[in-house]
C-alpha positions in Angstrom: 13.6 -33.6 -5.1 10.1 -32.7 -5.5 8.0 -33.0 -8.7 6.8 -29.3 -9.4 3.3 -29.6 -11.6 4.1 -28.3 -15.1 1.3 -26.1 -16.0 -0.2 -27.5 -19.5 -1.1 -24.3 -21.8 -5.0 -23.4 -22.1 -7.0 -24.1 -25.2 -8.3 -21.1 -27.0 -12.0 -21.4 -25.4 -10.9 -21.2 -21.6 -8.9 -18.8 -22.2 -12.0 -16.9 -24.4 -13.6 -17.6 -20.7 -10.7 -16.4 -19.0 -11.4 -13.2 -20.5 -15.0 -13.0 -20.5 -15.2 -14.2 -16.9 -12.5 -10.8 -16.1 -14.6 -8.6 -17.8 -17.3 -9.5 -16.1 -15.8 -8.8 -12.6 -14.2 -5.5 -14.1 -17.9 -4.3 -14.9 -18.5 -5.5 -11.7 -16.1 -3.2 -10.0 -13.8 -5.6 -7.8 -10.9 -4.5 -9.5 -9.3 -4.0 -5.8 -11.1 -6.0 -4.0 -8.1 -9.0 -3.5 -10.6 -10.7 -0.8 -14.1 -10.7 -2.7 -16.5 -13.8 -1.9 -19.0 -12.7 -4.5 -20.3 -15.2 -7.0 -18.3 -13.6 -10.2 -15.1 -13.3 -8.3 -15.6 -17.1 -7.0 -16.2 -18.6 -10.6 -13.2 -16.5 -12.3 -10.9 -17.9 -9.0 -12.2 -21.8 -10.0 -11.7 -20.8 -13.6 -8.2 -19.8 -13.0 -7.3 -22.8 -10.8 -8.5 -24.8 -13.7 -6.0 -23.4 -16.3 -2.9 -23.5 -13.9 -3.3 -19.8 -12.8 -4.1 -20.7 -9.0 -3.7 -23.6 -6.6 -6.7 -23.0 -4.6 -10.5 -21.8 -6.1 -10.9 -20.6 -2.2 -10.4 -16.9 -1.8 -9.1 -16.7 2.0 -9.1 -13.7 4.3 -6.4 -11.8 5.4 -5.0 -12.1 8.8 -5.3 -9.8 11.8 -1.6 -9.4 11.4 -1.8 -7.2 8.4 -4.2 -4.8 10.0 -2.4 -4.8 13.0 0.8 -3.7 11.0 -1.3 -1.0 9.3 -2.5 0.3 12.2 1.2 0.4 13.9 2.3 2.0 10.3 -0.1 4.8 10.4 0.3 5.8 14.2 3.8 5.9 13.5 2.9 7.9 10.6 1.1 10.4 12.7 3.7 10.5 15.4 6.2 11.5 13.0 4.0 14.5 11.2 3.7 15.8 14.6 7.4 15.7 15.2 7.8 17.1 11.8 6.0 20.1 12.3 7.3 21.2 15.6 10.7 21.1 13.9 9.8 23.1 11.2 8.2 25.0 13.5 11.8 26.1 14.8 13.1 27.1 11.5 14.7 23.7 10.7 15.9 22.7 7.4 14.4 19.4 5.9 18.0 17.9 6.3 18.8 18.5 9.8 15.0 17.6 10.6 15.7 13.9 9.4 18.8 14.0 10.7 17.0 14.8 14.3 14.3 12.6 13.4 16.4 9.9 12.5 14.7 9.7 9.1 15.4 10.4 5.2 15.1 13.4 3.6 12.8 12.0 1.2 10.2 10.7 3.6 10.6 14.4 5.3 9.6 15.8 2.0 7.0 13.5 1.4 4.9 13.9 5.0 5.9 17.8 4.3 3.7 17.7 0.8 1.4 15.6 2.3 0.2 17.3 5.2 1.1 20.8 3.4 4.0 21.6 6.1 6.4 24.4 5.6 9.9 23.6 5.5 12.6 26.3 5.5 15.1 25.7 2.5 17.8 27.9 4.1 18.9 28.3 7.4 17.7 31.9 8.6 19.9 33.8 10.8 
């Protein structure tokens, strides 16, 4: 079995520079930046892998992958609204649309919100 590193608790003053060093990035603005290479965010990663909080100080891209899934997501996405609305189109219900559309009722709703879509609530004969 493998030895896992215990992580030995930080004294008061790193973690006093813990905190400093995350407001510093907060006044910055990177809050939701994950990938940020700037000099703030660089220190507070070498801070962290200091304490425990991180194995590596080195902030590493993301791969192609992820935006390739994004991309795939949102066409989908798009394909679907498009669907949607030529169903609704027909006087559908939000049930049998997902039922046609092979999706749930929920997502139905949500692109219907989203894209402001009207959706029949009763079948009109």
């Amino acid at each position: 079995m493998s030895k896992v590193k215990k992580r030995i608790k930080p004294t008061k003053e790193q973690a006093q520079e813990l905190n400093r060093l995350l407001d510093a990035v907060m006044e910055a603005g990177h809050t939701s930046d994950l990938y940020c290479d700037c000099e703030l965010c660089q220190v507070l990663a070498e801070q962290a892998e200091l304490m425990g909080y991180r194995t590596d100080s080195t902030i590493k891209r993301p791969s192609e992958k992820w935006d390739r899934r994004k991309q795939v997501y949102e066409r989908k996405r798009q394909i679907d609204v498009v669907e949607m609305a030529n169903l609704a189109g027909q006087g559908l219900t939000s049930a049998e649309i997902g039922e046609k559309m092979y999706r749930s009722k929920g997502y139905i709703s949500k692109l219907a919100k989203e894209f402001d879509i009207k959706i029949f609530t009763k079948k009109e004969r």
